[in-house]
Every structure is written in structure tokens, then in C-alpha cells.
C-alpha positions in Angstrom: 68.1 96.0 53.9 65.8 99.0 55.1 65.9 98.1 58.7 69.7 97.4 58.7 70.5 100.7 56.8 68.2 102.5 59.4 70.5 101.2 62.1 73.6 102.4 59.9 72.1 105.6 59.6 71.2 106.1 63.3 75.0 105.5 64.3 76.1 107.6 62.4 73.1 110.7 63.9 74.0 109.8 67.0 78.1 110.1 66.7 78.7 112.4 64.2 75.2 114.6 64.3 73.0 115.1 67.4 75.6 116.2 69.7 76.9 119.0 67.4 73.5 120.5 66.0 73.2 123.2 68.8 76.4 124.4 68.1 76.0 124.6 64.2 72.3 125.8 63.9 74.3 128.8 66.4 77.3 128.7 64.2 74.9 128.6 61.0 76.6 126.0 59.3 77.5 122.5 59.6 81.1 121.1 58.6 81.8 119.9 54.8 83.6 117.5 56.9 80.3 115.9 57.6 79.6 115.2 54.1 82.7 113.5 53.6 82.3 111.3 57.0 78.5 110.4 55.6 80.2 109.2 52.1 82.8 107.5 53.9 80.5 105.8 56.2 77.6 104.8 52.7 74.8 106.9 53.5 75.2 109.0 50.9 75.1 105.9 48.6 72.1 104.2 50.6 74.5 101.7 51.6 75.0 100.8 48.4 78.2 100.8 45.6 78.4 104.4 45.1 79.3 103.8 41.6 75.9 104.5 40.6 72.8 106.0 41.4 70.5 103.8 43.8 66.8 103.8 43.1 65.7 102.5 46.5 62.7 104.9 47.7 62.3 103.3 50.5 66.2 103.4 51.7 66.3 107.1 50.9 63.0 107.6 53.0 65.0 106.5 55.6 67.8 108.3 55.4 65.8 111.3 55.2 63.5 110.2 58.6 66.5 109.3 60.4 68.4 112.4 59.6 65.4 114.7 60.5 64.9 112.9 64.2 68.7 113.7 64.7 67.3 117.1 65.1 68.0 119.6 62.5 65.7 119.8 59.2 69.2 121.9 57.6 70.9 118.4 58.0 69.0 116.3 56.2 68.9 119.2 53.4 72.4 118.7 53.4 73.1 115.5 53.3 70.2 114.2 51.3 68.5 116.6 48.8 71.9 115.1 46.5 69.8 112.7 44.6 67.0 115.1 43.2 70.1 116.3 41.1 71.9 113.4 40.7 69.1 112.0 39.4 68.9 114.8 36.9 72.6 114.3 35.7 71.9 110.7 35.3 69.1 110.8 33.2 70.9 113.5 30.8 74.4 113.0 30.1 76.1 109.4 30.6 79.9 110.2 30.3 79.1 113.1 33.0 76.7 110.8 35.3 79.9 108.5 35.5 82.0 111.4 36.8 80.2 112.8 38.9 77.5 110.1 40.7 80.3 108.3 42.0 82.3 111.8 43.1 79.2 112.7 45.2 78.2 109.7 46.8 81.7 109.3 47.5 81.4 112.6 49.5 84.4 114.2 47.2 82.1 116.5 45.9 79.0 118.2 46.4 75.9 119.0 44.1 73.5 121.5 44.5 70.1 122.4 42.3 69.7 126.0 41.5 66.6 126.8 40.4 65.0 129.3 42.0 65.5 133.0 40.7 64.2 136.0 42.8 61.3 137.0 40.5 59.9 133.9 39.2 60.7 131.3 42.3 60.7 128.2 40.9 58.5 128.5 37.6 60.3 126.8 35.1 58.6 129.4 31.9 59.5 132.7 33.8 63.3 131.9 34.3 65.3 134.9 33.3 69.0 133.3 33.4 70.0 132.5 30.3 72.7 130.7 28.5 74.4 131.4 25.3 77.0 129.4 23.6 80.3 130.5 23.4 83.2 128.3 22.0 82.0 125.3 21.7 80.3 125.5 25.4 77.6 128.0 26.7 77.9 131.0 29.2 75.2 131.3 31.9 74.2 135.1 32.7 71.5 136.0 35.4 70.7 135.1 39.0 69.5 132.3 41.1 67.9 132.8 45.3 67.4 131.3 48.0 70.4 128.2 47.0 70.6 125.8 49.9 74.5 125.4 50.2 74.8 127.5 46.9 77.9 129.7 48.0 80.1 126.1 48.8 79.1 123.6 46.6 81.5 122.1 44.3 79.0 121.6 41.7 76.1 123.3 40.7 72.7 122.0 38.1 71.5 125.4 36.7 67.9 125.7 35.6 68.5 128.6 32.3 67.1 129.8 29.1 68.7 127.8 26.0 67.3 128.6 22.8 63.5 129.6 24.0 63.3 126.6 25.9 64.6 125.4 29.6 68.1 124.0 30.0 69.6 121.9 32.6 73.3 123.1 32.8 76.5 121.5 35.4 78.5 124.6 36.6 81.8 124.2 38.4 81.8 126.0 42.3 85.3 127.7 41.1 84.1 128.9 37.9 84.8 132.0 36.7 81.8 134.5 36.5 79.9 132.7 39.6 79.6 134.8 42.9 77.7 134.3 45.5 76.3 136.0 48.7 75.3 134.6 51.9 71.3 135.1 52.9 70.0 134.5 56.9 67.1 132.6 57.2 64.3 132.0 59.4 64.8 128.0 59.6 67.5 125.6 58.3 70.0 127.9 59.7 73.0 125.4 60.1 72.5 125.1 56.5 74.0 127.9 54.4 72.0 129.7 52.1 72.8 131.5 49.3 72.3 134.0 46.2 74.0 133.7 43.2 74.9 135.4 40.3 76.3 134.2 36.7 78.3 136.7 34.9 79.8 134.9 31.7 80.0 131.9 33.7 81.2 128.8 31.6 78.7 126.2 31.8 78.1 122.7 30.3 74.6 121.6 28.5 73.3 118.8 30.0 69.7 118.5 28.5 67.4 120.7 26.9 63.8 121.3 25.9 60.5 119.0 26.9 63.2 116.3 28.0 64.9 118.4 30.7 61.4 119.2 31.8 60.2 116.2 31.9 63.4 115.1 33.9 63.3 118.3 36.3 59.5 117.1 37.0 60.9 113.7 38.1 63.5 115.0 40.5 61.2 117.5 41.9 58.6 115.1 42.7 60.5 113.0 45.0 62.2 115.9 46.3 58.1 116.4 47.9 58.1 113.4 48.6 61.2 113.7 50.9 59.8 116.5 52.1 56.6 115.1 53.6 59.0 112.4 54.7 60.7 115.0 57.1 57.7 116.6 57.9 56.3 113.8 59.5 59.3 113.3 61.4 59.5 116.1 62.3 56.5 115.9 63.7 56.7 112.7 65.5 60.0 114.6 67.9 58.2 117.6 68.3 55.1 115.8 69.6 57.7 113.0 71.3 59.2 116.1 73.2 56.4 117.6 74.1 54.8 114.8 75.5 57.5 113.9 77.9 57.6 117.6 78.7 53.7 117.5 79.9 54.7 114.4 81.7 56.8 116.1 84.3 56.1 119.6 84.4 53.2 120.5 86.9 50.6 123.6 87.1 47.9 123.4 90.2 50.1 120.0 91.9 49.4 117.7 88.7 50.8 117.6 85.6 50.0 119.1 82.3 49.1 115.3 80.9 46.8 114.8 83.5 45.1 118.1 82.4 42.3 116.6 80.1 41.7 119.3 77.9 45.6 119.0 77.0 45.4 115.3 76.8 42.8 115.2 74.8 44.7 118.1 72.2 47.6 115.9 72.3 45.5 112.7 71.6 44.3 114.7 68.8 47.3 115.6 67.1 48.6 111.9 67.5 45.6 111.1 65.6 46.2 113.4 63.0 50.2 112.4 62.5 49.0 108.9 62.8 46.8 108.8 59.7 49.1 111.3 57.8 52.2 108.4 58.5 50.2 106.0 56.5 49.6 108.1 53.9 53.5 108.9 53.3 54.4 105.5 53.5 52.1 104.6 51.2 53.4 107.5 49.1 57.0 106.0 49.3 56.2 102.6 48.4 53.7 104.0 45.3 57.3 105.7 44.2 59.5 102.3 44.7 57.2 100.7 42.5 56.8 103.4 40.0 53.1 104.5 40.3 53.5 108.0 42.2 51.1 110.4 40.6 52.5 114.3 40.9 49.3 114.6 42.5 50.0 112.0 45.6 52.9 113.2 46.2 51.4 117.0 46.0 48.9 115.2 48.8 51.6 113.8 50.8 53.8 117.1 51.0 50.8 119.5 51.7 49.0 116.8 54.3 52.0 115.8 56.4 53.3 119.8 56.7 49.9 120.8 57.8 49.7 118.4 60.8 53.6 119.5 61.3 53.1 123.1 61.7 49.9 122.4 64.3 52.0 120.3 66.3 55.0 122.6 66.0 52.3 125.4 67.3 50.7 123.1 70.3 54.6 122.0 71.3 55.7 125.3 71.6 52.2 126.3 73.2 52.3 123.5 75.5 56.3 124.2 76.4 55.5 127.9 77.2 58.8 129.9 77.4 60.7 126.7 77.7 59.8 125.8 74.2 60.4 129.7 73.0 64.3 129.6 73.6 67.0 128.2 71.4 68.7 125.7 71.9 64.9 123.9 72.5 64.0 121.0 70.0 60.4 122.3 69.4 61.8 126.1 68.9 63.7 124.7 66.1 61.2 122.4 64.6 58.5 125.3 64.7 61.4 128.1 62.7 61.8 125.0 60.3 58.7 123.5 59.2 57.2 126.9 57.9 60.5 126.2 55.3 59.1 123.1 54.3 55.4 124.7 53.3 57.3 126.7 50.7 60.6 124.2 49.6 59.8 122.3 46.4 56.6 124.3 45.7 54.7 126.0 47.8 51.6 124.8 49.3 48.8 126.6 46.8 51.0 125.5 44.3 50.6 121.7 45.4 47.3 122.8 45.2 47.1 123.3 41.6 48.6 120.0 40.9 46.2 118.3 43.0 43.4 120.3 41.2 43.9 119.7 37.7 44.2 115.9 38.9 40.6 116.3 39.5 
């Protein structure tokens, strides 16, 4: 199944995704259109029934690899980062989950988790939003930041305040009381990002107290875990590009690869990747069989961006001004993986978890 769903995937990056990405990391967004073709076409479903939720680490591992080669980390944000909420509506609210799992992997609708709020990031005890019931519902009043997609999805899963403790909450895109302005970015930039603000904004309980902490733990966890996933593939094309770049381009009548100081850096680097592969794989398959630590996959995120950002630095090093120019692969990859040292928790905070591991 994983190798056949890799080749599903790969069609699909090489019609519908690699020869656009120039023209939407310049445009700054990608198509919705492109959701819909990747429901239509069962990635967004793992190539599975998309009448429920897959758990298949492994398949979503590769949709997130094969995604991440096509090119464009803001991409795979799009078009996988669904089942960290999903995964969060299925574990609270049954009648909801069979509403809205199916609409999403379907590509009818969209989900988004917004969390992060722009004095507290992403800690879950310093949220100021909060929600209050009114007629039978609740009303969500504060801010989130920093929303991947947040100004276009057609739902959103709101981290608030309920009753002293954290609340997960489903919010309609259309819904009265939700605005939204659009923030520019260093990386990710074909993927829209936003702030937004809830004003009275009707809003349905999903899950409260330990339980929707315990759940939000859950989700966030494999979302590192897809994130050292892309890192490393990341990774693997910058160093891919670069490589073939040393191969023909020639200082002093030879060329760069034949330089063995810059072999030897290259070597170095492949090492590094290499051993940090294993790791994350390892990662993924501790996840399929439910024996993931927070604190592995706290190893795996932190370990696998670190190699990425010294390969991102040596490719575009290495490239000179030819790696310094859009629309260049390793330009790109070098904006983007300083993103992915900071999405999901930032690296001292994976540090912390790791720590109290100890």
C-alpha cells in the first residue's frame, strides 16, 4: 500500500503541483482548486474511503515526503496538516466527526487549527480568547496569529478559554463576528497566512478540560512528526540540487565536486541527513504502532530541522548568486525551513519536552 500510494501521490506532484509552484509562491497562494483535485484524486484520504479518518502513519508520512519534494513546504501545509484537526474532531464529538471527516477528505471543505494567539504563541494556559455561552451555544471573543490558510478556510478548530479551562471549539469560515487579515511571511509564501479576530462569533463546543488537552497533545505530536518528515525532505532536494549544481559548474577549469574541501562538506552533510532519515523513520513506525514518546518525536522535529537548515546554508553557499534568486529551489528551501524550527513548537520548546524526559 505505501509504495503504491507513493506512486499515486507523485502523479499527482508532478501534474497538478511542480509545474505551478513558481507561479504561486510569486502569486502567494495556491488554488482551493487544488484541494478539491487532491480529494478527488484520494490523497487527502491516504487512498483510502474518505468516510473516515485513516490512522496509517506511515501513508501520511508519505504524503507529506512526496508533497515536500514537489517543491514547496506551503503545499504540503496545505494539503496535509488536515488530519492534526481532524483527528481532534474525531476524538471529541461523533455526530460532528461524521459531518465533517468525510467533507474534508472529500476536498468539499477545508479545516484549519487556530491556536496560536499573538501574546501567548501556542501555550495552551496563556490563551486569552475566550468563549461564553450564549443561547444554547457559545460565542468566541479574542484573537488568533499567524493562521496557516486562516482567512479562507471553511472550517476552523479554535483553541479558547471555557470555564477556566481550554476548549476545543468548530467555527464556521462565514460566521458572523470572524474577520480576518492577511500577514506576509518569510517562507510558506504560496500558503496564505492569516490573523484573526472573534467578535461574538458563534461557535460550537467540541471538548473541554484535561480531555481536550490531552487530545490537542495527540494531534500536535504527529503534527512534529510531519514536520521532521518534511524537513528531511526537504533536505534530501536541497542537497540533491546542490549536488548536481557542483557537478557542472566549474571555478579554476574543474568543477566544484572535484574541489575536495567541498566534497568532503557535501559528504558530510549526507552523513548527517543520512543518520537523521533513520531516526524519522523510526519515528513514524514508533507512531504506527502506538509507542511514540512526545519526547521522540520532540528528537525527530529538532534533529532533522537542524541538519535542514545546515544544508539549506551550504546549498545556497555552494550555489552562490544562483542559489540567492527566486525562482531557485534551494532559495526557497532556505526561506522555508527557518518556518519549520518554530511551527508546532519551537525548538527550545522541544527542548523542554526532551528534558523533563530525562
Amino acid at each position: 500500500m505505501p509504495q503504491a500510494f507513493r506512486e499515486q501521490v507523485r502523479a499527482f506532484v508532478n501534474d497538478h503541483v511542480r509545474p505551478h509552484v513558481d507561479a504561486w509562491e510569486r502569486d502567494g497562494e495556491y488554488p482551493l482548486e487544488l484541494y478539491r483535485q487532491a480529494g478527488r484524486a484520494g490523497l487527502l484520504a491516504l487512498g483510502r474511503s474518505p468516510e473516515q479518518l485513516p490512522d496509517d502513519p506511515r501513508a501520511l508520512a508519505v504524503l507529506v515526503e512526496e508533497l515536500t519534494l514537489g517543491g514547496a513546504q506551503g503545499i504540503t501545509m496545505g494539503l496535509a496538516s488536515h488530519f492534526v484537526s481532524l483527528k481532534a474532531v474525531q476524538g471529541s464529538d461523533a455526530r460532528v466527526a461524521a459531518r465533517v471527516v468525510p467533507a474534508v477528505l472529500k476536498g468539499d471543505q477545508g479545516i484549519v487549527l487556530a491556536l496560536t494567539e499573538p501574546q501567548a504563541g501556542s501555550d495552551l494556559r496563556a490563551f486569552e480568547c475566550r468563549a461564553e455561552p450564549h443561547d444554547g451555544g457559545h460565542r468566541l471573543t479574542g484573537e488568533k496569529r499567524f493562521i496557516c490558510n486562516g482567512g479562507r478556510a471553511d472550517l476552523l478548530l479554535v483553541g479558547a478559554v471555557h470555564e477556566g479551562a481550554l476548549g476545543l471549539f468548530l467555527v464556521e469560515g462565514s460566521a458572523p463576528g470572524l474577520s480576518s487579515a492577511r500577514l506576509s511571511c518569510l517562507g510558506w509564501r504560496c500558503l496564505p497566512l492569516a490573523a484573526l479576530r472573534f467578535d461574538a462569533t458563534p461557535a460550537r463546543l467540541l471538548i473541554a478540560g484535561r480531555e481536550a488537552g490531552r487530545l490537542l497533545q495527540q494531534c500536535l505530536q504527529q503534527e512534529r512528526l510531519n514536520l521532521a518528515v518534511m524537513a528531511v525532505a526537504s533536505a534530501e532536494l536541497a542537497l540533491r540540487d546542490t549536488v548536481a549544481h557542483c557537478r557542472t559548474r566549474r571555478v579554476g577549469g574543474e568543477a566544484l565536486l572535484d574541489k575536495s574541501v567541498l566534497r568532503q562538506r557535501l559528504a558530510e552533510r549526507h552523513s548527517e541527513l543520512s543518520v537523521v532519515r533513520v531516526y524519522v523513520e523510526q519515528a513514524v513506525r514508533w507512531q504506527a504502532e502506538g509507542q511514540l514518546s512526545p519526547a521522540q518525536a520532540a528528537i525527530a522535529k529538532n534533529s532533522a530541522v537542524d541538519v535542514l537548515e545546515r544544508i539549506a546554508h551550504d546549498a545556497v553557499q555552494l550555489q552562490g548568486a544562483h542559489g540567492c534568486v527566486e525562482p531557485a529551489v534551494v532559495e526557497r528551501i532556505y526561506r522555508d525551513a527557518r518556518l519549520l524550527g518554530i511551527g508546532g513548537g519551537a525548538r527550545e520548546v522541544m527542548l523542554e519536552v526532551i528534558g523533563r524526559a530525562l
